[in-house]
C-alpha positions as CSV (number, residue, x, y, z in Angstrom):
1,X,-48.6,22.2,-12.8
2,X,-47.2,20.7,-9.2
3,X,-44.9,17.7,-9.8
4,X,-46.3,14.6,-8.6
5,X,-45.5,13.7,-5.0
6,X,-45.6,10.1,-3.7
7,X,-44.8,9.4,-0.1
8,X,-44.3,5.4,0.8
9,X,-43.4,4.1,4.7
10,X,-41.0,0.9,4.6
11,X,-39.6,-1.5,7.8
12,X,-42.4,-0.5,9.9
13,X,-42.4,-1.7,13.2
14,X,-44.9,-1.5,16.1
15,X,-44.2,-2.2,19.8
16,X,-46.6,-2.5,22.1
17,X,-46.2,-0.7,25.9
18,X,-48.8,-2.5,27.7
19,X,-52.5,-1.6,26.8
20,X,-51.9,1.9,27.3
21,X,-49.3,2.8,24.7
22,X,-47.0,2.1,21.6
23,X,-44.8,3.3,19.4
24,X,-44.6,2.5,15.8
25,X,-40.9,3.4,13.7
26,X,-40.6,3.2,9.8
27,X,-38.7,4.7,7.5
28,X,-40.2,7.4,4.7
29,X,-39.1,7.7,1.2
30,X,-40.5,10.7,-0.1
31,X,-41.1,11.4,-4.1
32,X,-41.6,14.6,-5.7
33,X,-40.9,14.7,-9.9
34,X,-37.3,13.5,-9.6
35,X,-36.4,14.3,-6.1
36,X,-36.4,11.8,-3.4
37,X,-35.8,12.0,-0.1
38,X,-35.6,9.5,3.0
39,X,-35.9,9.9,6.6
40,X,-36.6,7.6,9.7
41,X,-39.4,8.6,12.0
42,X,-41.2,6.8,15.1
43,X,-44.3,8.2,16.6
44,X,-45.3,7.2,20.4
45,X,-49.0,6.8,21.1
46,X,-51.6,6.8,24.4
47,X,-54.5,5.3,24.8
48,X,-56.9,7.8,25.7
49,X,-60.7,7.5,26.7
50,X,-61.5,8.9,22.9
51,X,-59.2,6.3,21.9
52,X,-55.2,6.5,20.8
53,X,-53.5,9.7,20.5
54,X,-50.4,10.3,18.9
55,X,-48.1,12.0,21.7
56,X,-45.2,12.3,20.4
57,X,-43.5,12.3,17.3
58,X,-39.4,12.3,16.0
59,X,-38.2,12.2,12.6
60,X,-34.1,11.7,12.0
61,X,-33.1,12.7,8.1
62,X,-30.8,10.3,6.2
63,X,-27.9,12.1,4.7
């Protein structure tokens, strides 16, 4: 049986670039049986004629 995984975003933050983009950071504590790890990530998004699009996307590990 697969341990249970949990995954939780904390200190989110969303800046807007105008009406045609943003970016959103937050940090992820991830859970799986007694293992956690943490790591902050920001993704950049586009506004597209379908709508917004995730462009771009960066993750930094916490040691």
């Amino acid at each position: 049986m697969w341990p249970e995984h949990r995954s939780q975003a904390h200190d989110v933050v969303l800046k807007r670039l105008g009406d045609a983009a943003a970016v959103i950071t937050y940090k992820v504590m991830s859970t799986m049986g007694e293992e956690t790890q943490s790591w902050y990530a920001s993704t950049a998004y586009g506004r597209t004629p379908d709508g917004w699009r995730a462009v771009l996307r960066h993750e930094t590990w916490i040691c």
